[in-house]
DSSP file (Angstrom, degrees, kcal/mol; ACC not computed):
  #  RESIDUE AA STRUCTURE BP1 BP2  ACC     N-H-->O    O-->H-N    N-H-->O    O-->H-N    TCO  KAPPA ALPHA  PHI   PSI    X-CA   Y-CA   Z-CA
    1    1 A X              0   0    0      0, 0.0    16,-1.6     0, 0.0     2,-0.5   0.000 360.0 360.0 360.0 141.6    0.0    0.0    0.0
    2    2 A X  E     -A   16   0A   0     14,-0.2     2,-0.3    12,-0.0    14,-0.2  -0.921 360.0-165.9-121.6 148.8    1.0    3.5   -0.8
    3    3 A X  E     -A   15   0A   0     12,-1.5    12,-3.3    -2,-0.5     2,-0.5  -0.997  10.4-159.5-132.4 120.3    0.4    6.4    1.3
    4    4 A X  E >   -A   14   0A   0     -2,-0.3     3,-1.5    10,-0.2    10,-0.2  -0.840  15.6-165.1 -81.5 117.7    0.8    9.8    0.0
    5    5 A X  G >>> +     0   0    0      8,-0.8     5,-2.0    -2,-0.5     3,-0.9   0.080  60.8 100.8-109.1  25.5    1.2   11.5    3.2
    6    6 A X  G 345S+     0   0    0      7,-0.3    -1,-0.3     3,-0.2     5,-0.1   0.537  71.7  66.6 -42.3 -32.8    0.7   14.8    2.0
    7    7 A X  G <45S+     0   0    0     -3,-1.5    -1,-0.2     3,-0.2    -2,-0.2   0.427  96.1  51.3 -74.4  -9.9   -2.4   14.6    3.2
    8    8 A X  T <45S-     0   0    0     -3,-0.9    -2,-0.2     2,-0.2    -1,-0.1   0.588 129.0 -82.2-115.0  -9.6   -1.2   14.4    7.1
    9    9 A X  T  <5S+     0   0    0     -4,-0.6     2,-0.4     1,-0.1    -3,-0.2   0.613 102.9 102.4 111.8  29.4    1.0   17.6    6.6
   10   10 A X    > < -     0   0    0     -5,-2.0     3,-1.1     3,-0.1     2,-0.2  -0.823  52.8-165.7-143.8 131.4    4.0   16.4    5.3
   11   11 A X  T 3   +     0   0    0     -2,-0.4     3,-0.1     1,-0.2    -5,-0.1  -0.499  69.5  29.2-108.2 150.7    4.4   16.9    1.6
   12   12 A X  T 3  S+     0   0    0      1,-0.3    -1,-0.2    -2,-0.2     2,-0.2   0.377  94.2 119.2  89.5 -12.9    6.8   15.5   -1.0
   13   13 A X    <   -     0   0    0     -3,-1.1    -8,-0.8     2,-0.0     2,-0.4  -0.580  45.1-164.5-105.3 161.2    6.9   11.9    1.6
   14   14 A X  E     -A    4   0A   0    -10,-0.2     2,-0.6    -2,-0.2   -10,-0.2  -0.947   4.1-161.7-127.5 132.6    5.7    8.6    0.0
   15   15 A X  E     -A    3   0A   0    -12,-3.3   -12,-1.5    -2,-0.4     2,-1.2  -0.903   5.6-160.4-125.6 101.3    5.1    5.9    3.0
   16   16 A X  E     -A    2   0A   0     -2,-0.6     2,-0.2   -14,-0.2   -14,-0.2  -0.623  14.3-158.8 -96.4 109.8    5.0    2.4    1.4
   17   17 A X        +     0   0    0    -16,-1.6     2,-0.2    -2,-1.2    -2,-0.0  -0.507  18.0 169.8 -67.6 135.5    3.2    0.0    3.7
   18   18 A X        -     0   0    0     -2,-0.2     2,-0.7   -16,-0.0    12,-0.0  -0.929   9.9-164.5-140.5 149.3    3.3   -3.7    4.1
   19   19 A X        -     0   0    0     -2,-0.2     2,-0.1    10,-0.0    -2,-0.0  -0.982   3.6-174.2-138.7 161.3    2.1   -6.1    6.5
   20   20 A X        -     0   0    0     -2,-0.7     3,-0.1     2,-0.1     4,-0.0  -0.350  29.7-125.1-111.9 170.8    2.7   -9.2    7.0
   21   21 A X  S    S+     0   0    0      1,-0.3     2,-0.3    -2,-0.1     3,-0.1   0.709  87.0  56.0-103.3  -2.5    1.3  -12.0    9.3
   22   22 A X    >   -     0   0    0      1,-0.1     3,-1.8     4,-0.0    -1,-0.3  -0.998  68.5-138.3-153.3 145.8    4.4  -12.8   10.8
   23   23 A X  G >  S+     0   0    0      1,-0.4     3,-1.6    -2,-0.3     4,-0.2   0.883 108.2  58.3 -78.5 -52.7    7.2  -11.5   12.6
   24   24 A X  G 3  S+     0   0    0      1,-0.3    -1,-0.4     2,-0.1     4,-0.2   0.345  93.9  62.2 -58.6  -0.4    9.3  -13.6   10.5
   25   25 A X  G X> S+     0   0    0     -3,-1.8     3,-1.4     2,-0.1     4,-1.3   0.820  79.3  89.1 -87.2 -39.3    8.3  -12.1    7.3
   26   26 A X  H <> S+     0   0    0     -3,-1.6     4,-1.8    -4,-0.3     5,-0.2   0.747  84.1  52.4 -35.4 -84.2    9.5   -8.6    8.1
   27   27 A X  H 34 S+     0   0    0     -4,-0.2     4,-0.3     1,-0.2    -1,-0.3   0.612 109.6  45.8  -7.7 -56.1   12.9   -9.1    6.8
   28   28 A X  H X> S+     0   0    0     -3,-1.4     4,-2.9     2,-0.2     3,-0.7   0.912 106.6  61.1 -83.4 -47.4   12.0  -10.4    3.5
   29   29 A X  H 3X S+     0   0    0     -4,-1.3     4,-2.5    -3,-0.2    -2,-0.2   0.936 111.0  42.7 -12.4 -76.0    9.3   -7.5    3.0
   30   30 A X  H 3X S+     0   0    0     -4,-1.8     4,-1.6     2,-0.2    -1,-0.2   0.691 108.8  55.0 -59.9 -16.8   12.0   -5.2    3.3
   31   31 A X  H <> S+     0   0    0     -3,-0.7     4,-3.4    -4,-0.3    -2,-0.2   0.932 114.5  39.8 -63.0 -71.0   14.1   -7.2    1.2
   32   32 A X  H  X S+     0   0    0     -4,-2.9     4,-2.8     2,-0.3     5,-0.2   0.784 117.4  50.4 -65.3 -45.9   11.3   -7.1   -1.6
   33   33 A X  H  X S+     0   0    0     -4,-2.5     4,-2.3    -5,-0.3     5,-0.4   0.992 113.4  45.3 -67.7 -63.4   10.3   -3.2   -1.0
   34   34 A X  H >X S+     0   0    0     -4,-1.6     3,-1.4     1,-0.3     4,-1.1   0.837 112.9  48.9 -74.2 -81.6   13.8   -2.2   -1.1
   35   35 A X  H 3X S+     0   0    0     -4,-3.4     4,-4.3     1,-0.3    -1,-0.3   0.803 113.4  48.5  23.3 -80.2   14.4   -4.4   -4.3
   36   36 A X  H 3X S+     0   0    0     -4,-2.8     4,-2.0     1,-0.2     5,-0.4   0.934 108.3  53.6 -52.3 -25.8   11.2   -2.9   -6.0
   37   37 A X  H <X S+     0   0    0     -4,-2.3     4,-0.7    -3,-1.4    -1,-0.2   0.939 115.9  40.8 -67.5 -11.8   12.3    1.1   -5.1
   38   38 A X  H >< S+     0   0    0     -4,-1.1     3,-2.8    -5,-0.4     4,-0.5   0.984 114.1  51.9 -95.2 -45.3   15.7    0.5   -6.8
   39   39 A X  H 3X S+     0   0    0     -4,-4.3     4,-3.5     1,-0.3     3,-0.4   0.703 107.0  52.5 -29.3 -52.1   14.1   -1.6   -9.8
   40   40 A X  H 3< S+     0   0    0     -4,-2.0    -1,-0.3     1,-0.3    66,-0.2   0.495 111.4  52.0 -97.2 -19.5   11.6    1.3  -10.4
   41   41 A X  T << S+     0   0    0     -3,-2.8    -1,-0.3    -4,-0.7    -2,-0.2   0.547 120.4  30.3 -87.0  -3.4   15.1    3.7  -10.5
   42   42 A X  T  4 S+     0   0    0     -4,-0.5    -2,-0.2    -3,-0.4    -3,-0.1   0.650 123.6  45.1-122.1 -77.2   16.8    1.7  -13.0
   43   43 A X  S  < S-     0   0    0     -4,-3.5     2,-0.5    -5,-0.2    -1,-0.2  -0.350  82.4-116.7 -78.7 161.0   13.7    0.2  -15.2
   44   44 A X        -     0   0    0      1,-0.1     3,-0.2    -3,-0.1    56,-0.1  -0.956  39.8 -90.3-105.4 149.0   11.2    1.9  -16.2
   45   45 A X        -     0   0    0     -2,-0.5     2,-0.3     1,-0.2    -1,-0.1   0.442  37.2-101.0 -53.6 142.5    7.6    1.0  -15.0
   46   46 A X    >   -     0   0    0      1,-0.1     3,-1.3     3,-0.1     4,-0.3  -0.463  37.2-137.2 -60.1 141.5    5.3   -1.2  -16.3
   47   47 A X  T 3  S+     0   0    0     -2,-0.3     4,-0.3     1,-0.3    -1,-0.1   0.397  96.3  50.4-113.6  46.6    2.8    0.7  -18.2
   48   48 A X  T 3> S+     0   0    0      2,-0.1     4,-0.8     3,-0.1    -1,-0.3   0.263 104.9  61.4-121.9   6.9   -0.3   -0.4  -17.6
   49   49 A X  T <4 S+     0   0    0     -3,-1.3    -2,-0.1     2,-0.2    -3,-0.1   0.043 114.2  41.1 -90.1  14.9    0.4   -0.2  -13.6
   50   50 A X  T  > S+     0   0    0     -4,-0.3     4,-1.9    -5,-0.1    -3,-0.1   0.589 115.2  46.9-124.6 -58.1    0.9    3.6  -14.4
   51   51 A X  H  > S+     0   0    0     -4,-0.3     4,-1.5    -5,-0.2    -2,-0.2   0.758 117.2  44.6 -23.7 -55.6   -2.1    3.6  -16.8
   52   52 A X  H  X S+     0   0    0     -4,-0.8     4,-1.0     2,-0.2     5,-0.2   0.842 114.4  58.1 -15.4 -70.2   -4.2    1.5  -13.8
   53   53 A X  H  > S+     0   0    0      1,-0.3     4,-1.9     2,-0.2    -2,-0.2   0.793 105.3  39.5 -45.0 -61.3   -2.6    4.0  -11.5
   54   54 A X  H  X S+     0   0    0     -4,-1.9     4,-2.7     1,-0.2    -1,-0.3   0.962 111.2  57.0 -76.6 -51.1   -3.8    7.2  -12.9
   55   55 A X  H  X S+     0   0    0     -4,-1.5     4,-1.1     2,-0.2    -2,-0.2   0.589 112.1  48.7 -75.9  -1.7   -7.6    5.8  -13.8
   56   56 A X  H  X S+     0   0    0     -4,-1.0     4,-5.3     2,-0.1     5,-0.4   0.866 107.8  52.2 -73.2 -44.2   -7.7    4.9   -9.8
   57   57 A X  H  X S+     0   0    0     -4,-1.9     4,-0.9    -3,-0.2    -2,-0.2   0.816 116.8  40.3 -59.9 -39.9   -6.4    8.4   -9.0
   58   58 A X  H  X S+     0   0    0     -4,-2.7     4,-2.7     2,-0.1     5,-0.3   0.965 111.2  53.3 -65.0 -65.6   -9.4    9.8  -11.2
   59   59 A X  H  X S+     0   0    0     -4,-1.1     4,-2.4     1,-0.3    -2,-0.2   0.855 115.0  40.7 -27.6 -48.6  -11.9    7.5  -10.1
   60   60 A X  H  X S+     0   0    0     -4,-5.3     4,-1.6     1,-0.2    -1,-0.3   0.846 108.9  62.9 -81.9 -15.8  -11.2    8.5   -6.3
   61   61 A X  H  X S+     0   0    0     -4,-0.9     4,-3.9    -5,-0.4    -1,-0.2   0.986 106.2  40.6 -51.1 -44.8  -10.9   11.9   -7.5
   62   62 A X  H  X S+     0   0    0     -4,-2.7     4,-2.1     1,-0.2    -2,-0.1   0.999 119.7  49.5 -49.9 -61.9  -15.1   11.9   -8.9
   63   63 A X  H >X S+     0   0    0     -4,-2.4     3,-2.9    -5,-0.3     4,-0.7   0.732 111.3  41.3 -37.3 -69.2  -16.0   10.2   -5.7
   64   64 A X  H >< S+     0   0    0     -4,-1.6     7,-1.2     1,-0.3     3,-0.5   0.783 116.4  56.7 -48.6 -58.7  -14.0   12.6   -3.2
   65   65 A X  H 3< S+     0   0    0     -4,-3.9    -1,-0.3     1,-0.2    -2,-0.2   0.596  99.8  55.4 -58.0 -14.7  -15.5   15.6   -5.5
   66   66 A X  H << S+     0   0    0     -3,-2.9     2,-0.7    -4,-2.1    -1,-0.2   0.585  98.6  77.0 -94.9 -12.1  -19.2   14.5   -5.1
   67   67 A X    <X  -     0   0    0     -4,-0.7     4,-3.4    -3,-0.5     5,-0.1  -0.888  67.8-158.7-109.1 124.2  -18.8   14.7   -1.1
   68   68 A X  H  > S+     0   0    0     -2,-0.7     4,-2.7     2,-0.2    -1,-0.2   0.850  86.7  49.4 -51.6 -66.1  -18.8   18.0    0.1
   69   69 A X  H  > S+     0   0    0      2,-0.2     4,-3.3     3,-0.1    -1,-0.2   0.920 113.3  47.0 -17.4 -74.8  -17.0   17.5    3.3
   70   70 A X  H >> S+     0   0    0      2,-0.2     4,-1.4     1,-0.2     3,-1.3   0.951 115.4  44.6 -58.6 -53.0  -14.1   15.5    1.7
   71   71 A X  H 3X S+     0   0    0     -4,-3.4     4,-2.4    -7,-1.2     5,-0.5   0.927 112.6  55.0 -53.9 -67.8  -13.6   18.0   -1.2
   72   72 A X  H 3< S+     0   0    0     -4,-2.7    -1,-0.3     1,-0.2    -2,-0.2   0.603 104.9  50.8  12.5 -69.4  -13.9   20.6    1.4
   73   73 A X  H XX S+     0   0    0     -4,-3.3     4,-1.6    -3,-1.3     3,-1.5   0.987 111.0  52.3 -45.1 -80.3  -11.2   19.0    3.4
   74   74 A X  H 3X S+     0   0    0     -4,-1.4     4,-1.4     1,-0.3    -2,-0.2   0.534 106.8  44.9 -45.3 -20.4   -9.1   19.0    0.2
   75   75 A X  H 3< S+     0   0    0     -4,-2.4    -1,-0.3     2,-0.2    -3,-0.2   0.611 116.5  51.4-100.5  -4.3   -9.2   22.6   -1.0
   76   76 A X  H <> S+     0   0    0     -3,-1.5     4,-2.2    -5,-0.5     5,-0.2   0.852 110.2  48.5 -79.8 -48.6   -8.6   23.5    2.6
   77   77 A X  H >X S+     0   0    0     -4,-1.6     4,-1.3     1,-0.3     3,-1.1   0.960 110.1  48.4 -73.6 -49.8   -5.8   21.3    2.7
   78   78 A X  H 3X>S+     0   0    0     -4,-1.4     4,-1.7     2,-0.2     5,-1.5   0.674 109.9  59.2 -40.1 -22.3   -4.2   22.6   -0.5
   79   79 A X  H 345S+     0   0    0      3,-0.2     5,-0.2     5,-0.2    -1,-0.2   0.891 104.4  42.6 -45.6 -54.5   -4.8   26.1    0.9
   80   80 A X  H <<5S+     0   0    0     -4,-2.2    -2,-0.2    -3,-1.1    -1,-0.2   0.735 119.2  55.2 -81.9 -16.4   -2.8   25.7    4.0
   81   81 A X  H  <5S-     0   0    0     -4,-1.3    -2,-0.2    -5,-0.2    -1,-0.2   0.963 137.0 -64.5 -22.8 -77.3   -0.2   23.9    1.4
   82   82 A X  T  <5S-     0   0    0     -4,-1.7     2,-0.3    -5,-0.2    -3,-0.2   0.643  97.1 -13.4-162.5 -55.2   -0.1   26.2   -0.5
   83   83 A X      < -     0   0    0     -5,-1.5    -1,-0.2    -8,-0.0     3,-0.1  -0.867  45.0-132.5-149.3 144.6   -3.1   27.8   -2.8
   84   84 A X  S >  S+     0   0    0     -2,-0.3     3,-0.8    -5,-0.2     4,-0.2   0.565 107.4  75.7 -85.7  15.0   -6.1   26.1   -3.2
   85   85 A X  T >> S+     0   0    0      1,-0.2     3,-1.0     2,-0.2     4,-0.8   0.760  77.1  70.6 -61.3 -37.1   -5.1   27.4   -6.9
   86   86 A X  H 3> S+     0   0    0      1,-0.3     4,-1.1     2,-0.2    -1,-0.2   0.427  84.9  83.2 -77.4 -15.6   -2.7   24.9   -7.0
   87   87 A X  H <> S+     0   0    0     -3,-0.8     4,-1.2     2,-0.2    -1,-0.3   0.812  87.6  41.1 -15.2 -81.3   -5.6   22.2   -7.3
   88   88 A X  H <> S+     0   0    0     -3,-1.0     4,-1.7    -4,-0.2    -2,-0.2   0.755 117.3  49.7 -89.4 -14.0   -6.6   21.9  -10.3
   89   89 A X  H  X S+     0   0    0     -4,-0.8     4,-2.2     2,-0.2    -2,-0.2   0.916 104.3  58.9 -66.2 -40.0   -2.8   22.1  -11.8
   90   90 A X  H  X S+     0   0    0     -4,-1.1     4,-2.9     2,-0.2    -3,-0.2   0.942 111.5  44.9 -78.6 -66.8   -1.6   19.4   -9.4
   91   91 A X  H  X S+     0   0    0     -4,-1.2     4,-1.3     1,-0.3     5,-0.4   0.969 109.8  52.7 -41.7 -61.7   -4.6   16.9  -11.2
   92   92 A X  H >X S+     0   0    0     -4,-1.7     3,-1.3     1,-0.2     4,-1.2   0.949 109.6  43.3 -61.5 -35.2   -3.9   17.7  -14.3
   93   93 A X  H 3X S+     0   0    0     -4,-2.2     4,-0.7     1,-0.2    -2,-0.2   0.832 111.6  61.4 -73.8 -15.7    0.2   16.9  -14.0
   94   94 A X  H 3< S+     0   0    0     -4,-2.9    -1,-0.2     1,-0.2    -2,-0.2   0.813 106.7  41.0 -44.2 -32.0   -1.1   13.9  -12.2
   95   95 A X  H << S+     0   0    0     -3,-1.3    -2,-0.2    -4,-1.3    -1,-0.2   0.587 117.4  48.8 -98.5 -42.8   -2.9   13.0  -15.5
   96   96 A X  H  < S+     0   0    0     -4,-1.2    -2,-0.2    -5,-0.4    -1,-0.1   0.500  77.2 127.9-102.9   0.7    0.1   14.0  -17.6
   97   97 A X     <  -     0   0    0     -4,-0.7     2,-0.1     1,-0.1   -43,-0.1  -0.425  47.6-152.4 -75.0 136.2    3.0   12.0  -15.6
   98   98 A X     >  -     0   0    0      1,-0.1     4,-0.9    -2,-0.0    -1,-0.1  -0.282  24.0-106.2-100.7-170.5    4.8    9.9  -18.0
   99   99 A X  H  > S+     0   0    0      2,-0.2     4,-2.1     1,-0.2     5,-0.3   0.973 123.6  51.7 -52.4 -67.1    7.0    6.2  -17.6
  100  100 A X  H  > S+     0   0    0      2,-0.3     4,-3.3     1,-0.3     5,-0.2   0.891 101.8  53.7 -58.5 -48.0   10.1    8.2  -17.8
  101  101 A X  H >> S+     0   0    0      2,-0.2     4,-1.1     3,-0.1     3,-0.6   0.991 106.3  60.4 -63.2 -43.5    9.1   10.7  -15.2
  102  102 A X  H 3X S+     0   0    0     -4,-0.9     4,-1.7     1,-0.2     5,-0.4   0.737 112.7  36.6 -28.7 -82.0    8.5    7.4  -12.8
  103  103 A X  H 3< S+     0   0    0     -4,-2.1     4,-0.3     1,-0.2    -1,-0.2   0.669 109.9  58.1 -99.6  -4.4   11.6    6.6  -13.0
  104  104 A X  H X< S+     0   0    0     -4,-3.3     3,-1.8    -3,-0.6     5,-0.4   0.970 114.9  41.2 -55.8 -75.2   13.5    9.8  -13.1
  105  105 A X  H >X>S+     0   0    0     -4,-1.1     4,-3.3     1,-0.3     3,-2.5   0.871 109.2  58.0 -35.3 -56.3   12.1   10.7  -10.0
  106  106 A X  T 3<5S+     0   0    0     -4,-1.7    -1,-0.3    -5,-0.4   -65,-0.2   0.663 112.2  43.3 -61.6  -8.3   12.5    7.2   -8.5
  107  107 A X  T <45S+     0   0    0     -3,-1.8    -1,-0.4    -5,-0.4    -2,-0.2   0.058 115.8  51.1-124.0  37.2   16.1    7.5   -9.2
  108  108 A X  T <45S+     0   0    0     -3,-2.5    -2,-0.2     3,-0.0    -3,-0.2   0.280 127.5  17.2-101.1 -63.7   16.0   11.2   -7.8
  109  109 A X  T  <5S+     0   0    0     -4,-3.3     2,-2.1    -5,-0.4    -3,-0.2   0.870 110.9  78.5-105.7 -37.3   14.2   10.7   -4.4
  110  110 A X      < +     0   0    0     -5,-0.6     2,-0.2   -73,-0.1    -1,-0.2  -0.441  57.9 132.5 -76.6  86.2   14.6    6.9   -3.9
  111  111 A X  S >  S-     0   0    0     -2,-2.1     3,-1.8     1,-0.1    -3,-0.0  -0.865  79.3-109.3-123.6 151.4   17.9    6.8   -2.9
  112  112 A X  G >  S+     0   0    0      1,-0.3     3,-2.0    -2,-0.2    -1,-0.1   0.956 116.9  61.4 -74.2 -52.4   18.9    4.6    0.3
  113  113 A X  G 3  S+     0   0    0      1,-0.4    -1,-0.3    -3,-0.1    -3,-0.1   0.558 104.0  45.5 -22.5 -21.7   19.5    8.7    2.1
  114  114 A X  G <  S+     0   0    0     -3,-1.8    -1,-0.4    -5,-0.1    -2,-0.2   0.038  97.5  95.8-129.5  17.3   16.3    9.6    1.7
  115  115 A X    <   -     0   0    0     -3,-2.0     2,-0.3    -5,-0.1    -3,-0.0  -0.507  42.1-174.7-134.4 168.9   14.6    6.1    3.1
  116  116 A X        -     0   0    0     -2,-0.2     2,-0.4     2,-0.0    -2,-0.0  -0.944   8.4-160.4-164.2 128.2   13.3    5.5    6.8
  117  117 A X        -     0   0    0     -2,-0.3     2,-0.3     2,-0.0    -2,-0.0  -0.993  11.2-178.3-140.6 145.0   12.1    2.0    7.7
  118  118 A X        -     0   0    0     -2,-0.4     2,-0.5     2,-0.0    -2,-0.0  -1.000  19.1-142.9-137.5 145.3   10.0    2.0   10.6
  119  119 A X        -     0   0    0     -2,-0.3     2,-0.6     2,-0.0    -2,-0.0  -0.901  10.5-163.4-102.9 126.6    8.4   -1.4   12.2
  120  120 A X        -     0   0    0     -2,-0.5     2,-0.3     6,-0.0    -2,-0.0  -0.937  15.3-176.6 -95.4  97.7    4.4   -1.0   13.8
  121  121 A X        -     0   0    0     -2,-0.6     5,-0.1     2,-0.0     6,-0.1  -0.769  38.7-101.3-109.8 154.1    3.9   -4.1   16.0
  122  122 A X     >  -     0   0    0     -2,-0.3     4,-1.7     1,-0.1     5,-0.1  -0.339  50.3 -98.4 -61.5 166.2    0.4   -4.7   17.7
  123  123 A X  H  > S+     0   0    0      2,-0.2     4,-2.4     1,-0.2     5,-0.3   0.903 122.9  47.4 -75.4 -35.5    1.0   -3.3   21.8
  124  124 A X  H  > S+     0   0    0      1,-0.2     4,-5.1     2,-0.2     5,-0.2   0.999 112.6  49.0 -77.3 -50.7    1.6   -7.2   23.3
  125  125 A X  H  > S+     0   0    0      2,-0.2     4,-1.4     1,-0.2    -1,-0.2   0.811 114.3  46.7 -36.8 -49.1    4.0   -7.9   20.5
  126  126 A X  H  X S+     0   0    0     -4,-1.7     4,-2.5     2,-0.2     3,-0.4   0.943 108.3  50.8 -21.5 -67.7    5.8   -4.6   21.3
  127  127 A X  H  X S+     0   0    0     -4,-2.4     4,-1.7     1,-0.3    -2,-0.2   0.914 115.5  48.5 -67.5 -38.9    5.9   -5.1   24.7
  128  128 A X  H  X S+     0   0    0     -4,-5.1     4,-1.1    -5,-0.3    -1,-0.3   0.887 105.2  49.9 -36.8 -53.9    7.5   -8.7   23.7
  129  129 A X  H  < S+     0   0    0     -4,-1.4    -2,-0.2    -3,-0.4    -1,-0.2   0.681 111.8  60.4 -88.3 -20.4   10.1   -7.8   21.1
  130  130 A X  H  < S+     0   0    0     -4,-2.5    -1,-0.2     2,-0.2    -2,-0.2   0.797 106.7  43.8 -68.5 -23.4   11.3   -5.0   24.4
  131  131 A X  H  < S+     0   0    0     -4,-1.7    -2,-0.2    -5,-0.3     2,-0.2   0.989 105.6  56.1 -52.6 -64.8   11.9   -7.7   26.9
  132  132 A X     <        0   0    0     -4,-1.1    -1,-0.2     1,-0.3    -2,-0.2   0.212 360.0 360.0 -90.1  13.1   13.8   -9.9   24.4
  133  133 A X              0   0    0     -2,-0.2    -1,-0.3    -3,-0.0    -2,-0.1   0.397 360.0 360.0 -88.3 360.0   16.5   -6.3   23.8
């Protein structure tokens, strides 16, 4: 899962989520994320998962735009961003992002500097893996 976390008030970050069912999966998860970020800097994308990509990113756009609230939300939050001008410009280069930018950018901003890995264990598991330090 990818989380543009723009949305929580920090802009420009990408959070790729996974979870797993098991502690013992963790490792290879990262393994496999890490893999894909450098893959996506090197190769360029498939393109129908960029194609795919963008007709989700419209689709949740209509939805979002037919509830008041949520749009609401979103021209507020582009405000305090920046403009709510900045809106409809931002959609449309959504629309207009090519292969090539993918993987410019991925080989711009995914670089191992620029990475964070952070582990979310449920609270008894926490409290487990803090004994066992």
């Amino acid at each position: 899962q990818v989380v543009h976390t723009s949305r929580f008030g920090v802009p420009a970050t990408l959070n790729f989520e996974v979870v797993v069912s098991r502690e013992e999966e963790l490792p290879r998860a990262e393994e496999t994320l890490l893999a894909l970020l450098d893959r996506l800097a090197r190769e360029p994308a498939a393109p129908g998962g960029l194609e795919l990509a963008q007709k989700q990113l419209r689709a949740d756009w209509h939805r979002l735009a037919r509830d008041a609230d949520r749009l609401g939300f979103e021209i507020g939050h582009f405000q305090v961003m920046d403009s709510w001008r900045t809106l409809q410009p931002y959609l449309e280069a959504r629309d207009q992002t090519s292969l090539q930018d993918v993987q410019r950018l991925a080989a711009r901003y995914f670089v191992a500097e620029n990475r964070s890995i952070g582990i979310v264990r449920p609270p008894e598991t926490a409290a487990a893996a803090r004994e066992g330090l």
